[in-house]
C-alpha positions as CSV (number, residue, x, y, z in Angstrom):
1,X,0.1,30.8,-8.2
2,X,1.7,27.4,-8.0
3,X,4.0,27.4,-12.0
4,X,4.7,23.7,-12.4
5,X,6.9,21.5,-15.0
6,X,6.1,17.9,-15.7
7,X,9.4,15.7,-15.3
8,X,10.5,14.7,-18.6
9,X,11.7,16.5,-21.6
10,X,10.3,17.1,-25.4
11,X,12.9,15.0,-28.1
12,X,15.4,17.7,-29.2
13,X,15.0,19.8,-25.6
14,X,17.9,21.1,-24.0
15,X,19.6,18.7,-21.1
16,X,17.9,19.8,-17.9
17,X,20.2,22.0,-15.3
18,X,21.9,21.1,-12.8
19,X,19.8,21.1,-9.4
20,X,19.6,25.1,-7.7
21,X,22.2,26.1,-5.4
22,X,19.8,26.0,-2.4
23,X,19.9,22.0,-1.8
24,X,23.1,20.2,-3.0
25,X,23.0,16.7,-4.3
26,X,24.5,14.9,-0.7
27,X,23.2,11.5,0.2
28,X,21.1,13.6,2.8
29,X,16.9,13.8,2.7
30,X,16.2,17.1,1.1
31,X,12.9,18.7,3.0
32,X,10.8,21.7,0.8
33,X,9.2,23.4,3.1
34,X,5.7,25.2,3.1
35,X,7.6,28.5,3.9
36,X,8.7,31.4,1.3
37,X,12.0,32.9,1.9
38,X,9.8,36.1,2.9
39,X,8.4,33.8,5.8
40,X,5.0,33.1,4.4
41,X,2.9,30.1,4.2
42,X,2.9,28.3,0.9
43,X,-0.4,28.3,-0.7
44,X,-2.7,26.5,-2.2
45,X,-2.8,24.2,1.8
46,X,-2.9,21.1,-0.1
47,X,0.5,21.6,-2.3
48,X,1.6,18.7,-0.3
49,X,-0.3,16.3,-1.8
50,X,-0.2,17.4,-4.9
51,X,3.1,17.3,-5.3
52,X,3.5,13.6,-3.9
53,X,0.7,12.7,-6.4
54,X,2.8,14.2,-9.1
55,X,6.0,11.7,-8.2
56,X,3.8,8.5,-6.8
57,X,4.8,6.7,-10.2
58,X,8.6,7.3,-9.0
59,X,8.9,4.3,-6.7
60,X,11.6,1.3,-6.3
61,X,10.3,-1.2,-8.8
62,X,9.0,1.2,-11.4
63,X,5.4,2.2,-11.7
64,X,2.9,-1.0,-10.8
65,X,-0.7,-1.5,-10.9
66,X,-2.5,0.7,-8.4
67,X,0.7,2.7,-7.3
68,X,-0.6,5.6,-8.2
69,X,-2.8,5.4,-5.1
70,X,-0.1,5.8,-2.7
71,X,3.0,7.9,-2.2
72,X,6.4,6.6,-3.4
73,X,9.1,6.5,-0.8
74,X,11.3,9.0,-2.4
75,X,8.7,11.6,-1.9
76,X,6.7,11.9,0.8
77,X,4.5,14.9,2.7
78,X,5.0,15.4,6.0
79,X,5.5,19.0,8.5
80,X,7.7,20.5,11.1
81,X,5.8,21.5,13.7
82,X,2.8,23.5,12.0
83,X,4.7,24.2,8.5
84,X,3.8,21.5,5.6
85,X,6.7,19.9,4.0
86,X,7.5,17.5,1.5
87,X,10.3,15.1,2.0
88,X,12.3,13.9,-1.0
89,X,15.8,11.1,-0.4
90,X,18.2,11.2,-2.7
91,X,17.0,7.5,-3.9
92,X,14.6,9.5,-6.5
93,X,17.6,11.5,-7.7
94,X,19.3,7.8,-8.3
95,X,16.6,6.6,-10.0
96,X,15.4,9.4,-12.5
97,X,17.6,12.7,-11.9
98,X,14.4,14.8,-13.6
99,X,12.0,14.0,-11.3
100,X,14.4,14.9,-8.5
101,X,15.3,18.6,-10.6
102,X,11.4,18.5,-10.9
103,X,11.0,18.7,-6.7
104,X,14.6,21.4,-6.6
105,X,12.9,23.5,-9.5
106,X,9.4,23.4,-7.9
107,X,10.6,24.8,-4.8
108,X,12.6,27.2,-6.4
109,X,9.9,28.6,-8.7
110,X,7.8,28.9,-6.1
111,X,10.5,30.7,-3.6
112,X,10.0,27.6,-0.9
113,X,12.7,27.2,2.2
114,X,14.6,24.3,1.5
115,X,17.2,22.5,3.9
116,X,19.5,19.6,3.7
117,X,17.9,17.2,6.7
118,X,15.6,18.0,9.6
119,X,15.5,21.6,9.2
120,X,15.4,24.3,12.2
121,X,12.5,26.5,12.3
122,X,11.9,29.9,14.0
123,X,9.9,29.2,17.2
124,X,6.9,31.1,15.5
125,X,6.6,28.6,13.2
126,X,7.2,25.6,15.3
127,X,4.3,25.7,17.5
């Protein structure tokens, strides 16, 4: 089960959290990774493109007309070898820090790897 939050907040909400413990905030590209911490592929196979649907309006320049047809820069899918990742620069935390906690806090609902540049994979899932 894929357990998602929109970015943005109800008036009167609490201040969102500061990002999870597994990625810091570094100038460095933060890659979520189609892998549970158990080692398991990250299900449904298109969670990818979902995701970068989800944050297409977060682009340099603000939301334009027919930007919602391509990715924005600041999030884009991608994979290591055979394992589906999503690649999010720290521009999008620069620009609106929800929709970067959005990306942190969907990985870490849905127990996804996460690593701090190009990250290393076990040869198994490198093929």
């Amino acid at each position: 089960m894929v357990r998602r939050s929109m970015p943005g907040r109800k008036p009167g909400a609490a201040a969102p959290k500061s990002p999870p413990p597994m990625a810091s905030t570094s100038s460095k590209e933060i890659y979520i990774l189609g892998l549970t911490h158990q080692g398991k592929a990250f299900r449904p196979s298109d969670w990818t493109e979902r995701l970068a649907g989800v944050m297409a309006q977060f682009r340099p320049g603000g939301t334009q007309p027919g930007s919602h047809i391509a990715y924005s820069p600041w999030c884009v899918p991608s994979s290591v070898g055979d394992v589906k990742c999503i690649i999010v620069h720290p521009d999008l935390r620069d620009y609106d820090v929800m929709a970067w906690d959005f990306c942190l806090n969907f990985a870490r609902d849905n127990d996804l790897q996460t690593s701090e540049g190009l990250p290393r994979l076990p040869a198994q899932a490198v093929r």
